[in-house]
C-alpha positions as CSV (number, residue, x, y, z in Angstrom):
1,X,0.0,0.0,0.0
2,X,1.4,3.7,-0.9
3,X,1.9,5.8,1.5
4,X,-0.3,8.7,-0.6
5,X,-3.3,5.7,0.4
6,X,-2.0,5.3,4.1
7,X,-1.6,9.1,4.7
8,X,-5.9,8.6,3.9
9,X,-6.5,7.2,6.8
10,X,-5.8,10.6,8.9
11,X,-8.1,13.3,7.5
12,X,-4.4,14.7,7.6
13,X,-5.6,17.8,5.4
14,X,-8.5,19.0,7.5
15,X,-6.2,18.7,11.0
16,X,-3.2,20.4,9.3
17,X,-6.2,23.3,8.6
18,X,-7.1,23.3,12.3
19,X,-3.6,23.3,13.6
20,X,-3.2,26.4,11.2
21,X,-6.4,28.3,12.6
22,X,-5.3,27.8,16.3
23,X,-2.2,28.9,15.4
24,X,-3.6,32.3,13.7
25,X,-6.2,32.5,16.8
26,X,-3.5,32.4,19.2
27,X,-1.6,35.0,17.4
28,X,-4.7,37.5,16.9
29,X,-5.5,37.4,20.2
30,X,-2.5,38.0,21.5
31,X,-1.0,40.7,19.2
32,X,1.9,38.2,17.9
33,X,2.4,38.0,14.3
34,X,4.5,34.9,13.2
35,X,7.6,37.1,11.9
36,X,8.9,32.9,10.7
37,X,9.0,33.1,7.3
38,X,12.4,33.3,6.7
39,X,13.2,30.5,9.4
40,X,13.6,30.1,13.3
41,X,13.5,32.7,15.4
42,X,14.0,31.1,18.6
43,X,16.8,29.5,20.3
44,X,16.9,25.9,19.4
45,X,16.7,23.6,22.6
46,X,18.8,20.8,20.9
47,X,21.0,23.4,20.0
48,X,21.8,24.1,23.6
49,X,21.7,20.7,24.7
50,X,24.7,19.9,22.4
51,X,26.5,23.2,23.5
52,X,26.3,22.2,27.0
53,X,27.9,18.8,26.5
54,X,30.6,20.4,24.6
55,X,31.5,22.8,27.4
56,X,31.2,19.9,30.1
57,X,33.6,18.1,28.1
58,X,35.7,21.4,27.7
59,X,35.9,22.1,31.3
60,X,36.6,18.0,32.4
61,X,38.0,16.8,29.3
62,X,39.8,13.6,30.6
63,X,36.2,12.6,32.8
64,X,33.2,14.3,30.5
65,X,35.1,14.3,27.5
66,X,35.4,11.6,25.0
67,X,36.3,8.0,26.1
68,X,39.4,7.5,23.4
69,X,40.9,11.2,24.8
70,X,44.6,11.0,25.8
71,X,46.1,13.4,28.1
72,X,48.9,14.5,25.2
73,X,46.0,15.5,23.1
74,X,43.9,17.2,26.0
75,X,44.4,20.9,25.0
76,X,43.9,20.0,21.1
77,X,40.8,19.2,22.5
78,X,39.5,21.3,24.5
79,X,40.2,24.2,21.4
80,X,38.7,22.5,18.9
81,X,35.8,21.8,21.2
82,X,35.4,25.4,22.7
83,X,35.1,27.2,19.0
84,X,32.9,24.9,17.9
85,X,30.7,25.4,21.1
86,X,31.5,28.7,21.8
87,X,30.5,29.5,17.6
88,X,26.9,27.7,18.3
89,X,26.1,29.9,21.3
90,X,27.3,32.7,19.3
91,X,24.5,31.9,16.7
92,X,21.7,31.1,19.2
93,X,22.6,34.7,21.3
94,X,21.8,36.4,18.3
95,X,18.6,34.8,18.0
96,X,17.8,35.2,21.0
97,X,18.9,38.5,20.7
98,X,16.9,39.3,17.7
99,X,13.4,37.9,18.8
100,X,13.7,40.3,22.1
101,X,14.6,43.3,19.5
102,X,11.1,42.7,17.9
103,X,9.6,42.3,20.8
104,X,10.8,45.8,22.0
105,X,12.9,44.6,24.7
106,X,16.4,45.1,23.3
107,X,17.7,48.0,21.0
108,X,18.3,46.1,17.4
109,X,20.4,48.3,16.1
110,X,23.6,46.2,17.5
111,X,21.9,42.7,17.6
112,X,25.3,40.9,16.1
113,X,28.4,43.3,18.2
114,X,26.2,42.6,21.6
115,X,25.8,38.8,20.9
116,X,29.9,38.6,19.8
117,X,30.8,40.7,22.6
118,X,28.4,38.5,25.1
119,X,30.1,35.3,24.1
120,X,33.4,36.5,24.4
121,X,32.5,37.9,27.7
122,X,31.2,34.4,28.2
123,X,34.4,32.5,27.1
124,X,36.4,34.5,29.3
125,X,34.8,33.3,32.2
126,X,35.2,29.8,31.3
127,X,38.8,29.4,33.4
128,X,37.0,30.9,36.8
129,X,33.7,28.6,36.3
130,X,36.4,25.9,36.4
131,X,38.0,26.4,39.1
132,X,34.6,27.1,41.0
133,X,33.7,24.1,39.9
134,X,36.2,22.2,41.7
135,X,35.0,23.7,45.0
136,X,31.8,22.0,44.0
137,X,33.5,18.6,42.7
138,X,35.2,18.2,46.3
139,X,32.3,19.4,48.6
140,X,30.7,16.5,47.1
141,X,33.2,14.3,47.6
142,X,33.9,15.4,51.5
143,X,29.8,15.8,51.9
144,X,29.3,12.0,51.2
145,X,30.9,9.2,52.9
146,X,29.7,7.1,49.9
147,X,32.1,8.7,47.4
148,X,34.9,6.9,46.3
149,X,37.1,9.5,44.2
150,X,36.2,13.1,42.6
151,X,36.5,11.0,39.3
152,X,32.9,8.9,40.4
153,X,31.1,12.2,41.6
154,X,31.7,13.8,38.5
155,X,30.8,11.0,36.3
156,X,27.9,9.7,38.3
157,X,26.0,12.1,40.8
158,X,23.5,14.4,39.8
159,X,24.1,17.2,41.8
160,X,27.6,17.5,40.3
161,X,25.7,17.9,36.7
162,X,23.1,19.8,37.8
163,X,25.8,22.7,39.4
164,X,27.9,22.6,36.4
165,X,24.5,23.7,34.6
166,X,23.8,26.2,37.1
167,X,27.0,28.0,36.7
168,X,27.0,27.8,32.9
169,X,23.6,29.2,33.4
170,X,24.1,31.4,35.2
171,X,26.5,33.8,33.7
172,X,23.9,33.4,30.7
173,X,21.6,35.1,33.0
174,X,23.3,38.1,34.1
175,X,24.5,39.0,30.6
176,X,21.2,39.1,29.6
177,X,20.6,36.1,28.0
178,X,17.6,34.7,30.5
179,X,16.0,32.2,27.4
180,X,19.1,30.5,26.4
181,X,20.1,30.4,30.2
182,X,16.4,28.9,31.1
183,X,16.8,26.4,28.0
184,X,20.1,25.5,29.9
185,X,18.6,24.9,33.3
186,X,15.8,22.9,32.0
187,X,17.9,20.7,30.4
188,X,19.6,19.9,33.6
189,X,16.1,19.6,35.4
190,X,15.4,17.3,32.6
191,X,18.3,15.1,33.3
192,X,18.7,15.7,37.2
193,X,15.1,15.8,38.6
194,X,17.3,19.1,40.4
195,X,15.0,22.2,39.5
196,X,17.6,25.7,39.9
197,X,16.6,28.4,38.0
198,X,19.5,30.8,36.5
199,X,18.8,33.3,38.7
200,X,19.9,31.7,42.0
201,X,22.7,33.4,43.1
202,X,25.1,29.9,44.7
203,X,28.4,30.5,46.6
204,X,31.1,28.3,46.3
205,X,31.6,24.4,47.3
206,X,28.0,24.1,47.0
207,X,26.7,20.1,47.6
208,X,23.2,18.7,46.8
209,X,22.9,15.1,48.0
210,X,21.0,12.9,45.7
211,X,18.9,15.5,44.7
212,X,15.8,14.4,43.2
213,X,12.9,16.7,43.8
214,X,15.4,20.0,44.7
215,X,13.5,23.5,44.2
216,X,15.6,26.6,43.9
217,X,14.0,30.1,43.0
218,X,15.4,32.8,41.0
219,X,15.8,35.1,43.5
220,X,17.4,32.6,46.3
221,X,21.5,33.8,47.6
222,X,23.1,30.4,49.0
223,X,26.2,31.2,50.8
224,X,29.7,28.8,50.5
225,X,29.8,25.7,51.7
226,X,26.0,24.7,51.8
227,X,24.8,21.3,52.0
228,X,21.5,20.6,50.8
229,X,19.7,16.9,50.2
230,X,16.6,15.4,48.4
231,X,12.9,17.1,48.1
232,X,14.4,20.6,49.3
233,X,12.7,23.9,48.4
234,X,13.7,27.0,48.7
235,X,10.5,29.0,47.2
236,X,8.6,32.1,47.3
237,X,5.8,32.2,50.0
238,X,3.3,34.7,48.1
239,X,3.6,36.4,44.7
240,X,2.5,40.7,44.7
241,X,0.2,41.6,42.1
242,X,-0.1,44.9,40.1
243,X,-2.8,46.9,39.5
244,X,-4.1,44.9,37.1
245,X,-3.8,41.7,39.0
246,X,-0.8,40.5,37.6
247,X,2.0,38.8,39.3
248,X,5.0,41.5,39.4
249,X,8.7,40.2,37.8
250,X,11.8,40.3,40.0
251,X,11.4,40.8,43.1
252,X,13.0,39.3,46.1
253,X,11.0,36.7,47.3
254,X,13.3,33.3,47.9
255,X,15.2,32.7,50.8
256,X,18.5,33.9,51.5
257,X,20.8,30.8,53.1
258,X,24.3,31.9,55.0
259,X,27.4,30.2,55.1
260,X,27.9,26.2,56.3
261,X,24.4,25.3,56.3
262,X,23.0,22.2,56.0
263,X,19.0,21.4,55.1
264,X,17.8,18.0,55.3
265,X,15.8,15.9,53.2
266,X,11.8,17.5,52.0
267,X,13.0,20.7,54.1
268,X,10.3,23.6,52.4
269,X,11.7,27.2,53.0
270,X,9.9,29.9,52.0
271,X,9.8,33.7,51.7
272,X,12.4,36.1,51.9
273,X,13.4,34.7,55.1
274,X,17.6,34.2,56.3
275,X,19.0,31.3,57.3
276,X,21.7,32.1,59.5
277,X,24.7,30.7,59.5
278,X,26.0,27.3,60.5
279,X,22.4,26.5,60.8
280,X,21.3,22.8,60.4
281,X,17.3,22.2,58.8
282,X,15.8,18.7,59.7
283,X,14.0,17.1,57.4
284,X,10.4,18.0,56.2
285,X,10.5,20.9,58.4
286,X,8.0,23.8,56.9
287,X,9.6,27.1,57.5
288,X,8.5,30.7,56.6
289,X,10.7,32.9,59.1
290,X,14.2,33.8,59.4
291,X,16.6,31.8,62.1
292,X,19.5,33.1,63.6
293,X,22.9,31.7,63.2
294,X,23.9,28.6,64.5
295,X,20.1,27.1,65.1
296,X,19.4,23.7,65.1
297,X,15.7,23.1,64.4
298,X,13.7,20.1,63.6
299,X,10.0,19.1,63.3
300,X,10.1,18.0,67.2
301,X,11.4,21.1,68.6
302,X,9.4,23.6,65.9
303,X,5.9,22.1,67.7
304,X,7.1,22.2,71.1
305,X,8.2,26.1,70.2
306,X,4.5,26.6,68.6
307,X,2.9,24.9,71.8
308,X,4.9,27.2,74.3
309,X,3.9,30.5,72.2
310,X,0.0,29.0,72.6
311,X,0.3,28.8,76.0
């Protein structure tokens, strides 16, 4: 049977027609016009995703890099692999770039010289993200008894992928490139179960332990040396509206987390509340006020301190 007699079997001519009159509906009612026709004009998420394994590779050649690398051959490598990488974001920066310039939110009139300069800007900053990487690399391997070598956390734990996202990420973020740095930390959410948007400002030797289920908000500040495990969130506790009922963008609503702390397993934080340092969180405790430094609090001493304030 032809495929022409197969392709019958769809209606494939009336649903292509419908998919087209959403499309236009959704466009009309929302004042977007296509602005396509002459190809993409956002970043391409497979784009990224290749980009990002490039620069792992990059920054840990001889561990994320390929398996027939040899040290003799290491800085060939990491060259070759950088300008291609580093070339790919260029083009998806200027995409990005572009589709904010017709949306009014960037001037246009230097789309390409703001990309290039971004990049570079970018590149640059590759040797420090290294090395503040390697704060991360050991915390995890002092954090967890279970590690063998630095060589198993970076190949195997999730945490250590979803950080090296972050960072990447996150100087994507600042330069102004929120989309291709969102892109970035949804891939690693995608891969990790570890949710961190760009924004989060991390210190260094930053640890999450296993890490499935992790929440971190855009506007959280972790401190150096934090230890955080499974089911953590550190989210907003209510969102301010406008005039119009609208949630407002950007402000400070995440949790700030000092130095040396450590929050347990399903730990929920919330609001712009401080966690002082040296604190320790138990697990599952629900918290929505600051605590000084040094505090130790759990579920069983949080209900004794709400039953003494009753009486």
């Amino acid at each position: 049977m032809s495929d022409n007699a197969q392709s019958g079997y769809w209606q494939l001519q009336s649903i292509v027609g419908q998919l087209r009159s959403a499309r236009d509906e959704w466009r009309t009612r929302n004042g977007r016009s296509s602005g396509e026709q002459g190809g993409r004009e956002l970043p391409s998420r497979e784009a990224v995703r290749q980009i990002l394994e490039q620069l792992c590779g990059a920054l840990f050649p001889m561990r994320l890099g390929p398996v027939d690398l040899r040290e003799e051959s290491e800085d060939f490598y990491v060259g070759h692999t950088l300008d291609a990488a580093l070339t790919s974001l260029l083009a998806q920066a200027r995409l990005e770039l572009r589709y904010a310039a017709r949306h009014g939110q960037v001037d246009d009139a230097n789309v390409d010289a703001t990309a290039l300069r971004l990049i570079q800007e970018f590149a640059a900053a590759l040797p420090a993200m290294r090395v503040l990487l390697d704060t991360d690399v050991l915390a995890a391997f002092h954090g967890d008894p279970a590690a063998r070598s630095v060589d198993e956390v970076l190949l195997c734990y999730p945490g250590v992928l979803a950080i090296i996202h972050h960072r990447l990420a996150h100087h994507l973020y600042r330069a102004g490139l929120p989309l291709l740095a969102r892109i970035s930390s949804e891939l690693a959410h995608s891969a990790t179960g570890i949710d961190i948007h760009p924004g989060a400002q991390i210190g260094p030797s930053f640890f999450i332990d296993h890490g499935t289920g992790v929440v971190i908000g855009e506007t959280a500040i972790i401190g150096e040396r934090v230890r955080i495990y499974q089911a953590v969130t550190l989210g907003a506790k209510r969102f301010p509206e406008d005039e119009c009922g609208k949630l407002q963008k950007g402000h400070p609503r995440h949790p700030i987390v000092e130095d040396d702390v450590v929050i347990y397993a399903g730990a929920t934080i919330l609001g712009r509340i401080t966690i002082g340092k040296g604190s320790t969180i138990g697990g599952n405790v629900w918290l929505t006020r600051s605590v000084p430094e040094g505090s130790n609090l759990t579920q069983a001493n949080l209900l004794q301190h709400a039953d003494g304030a009753q009486k």
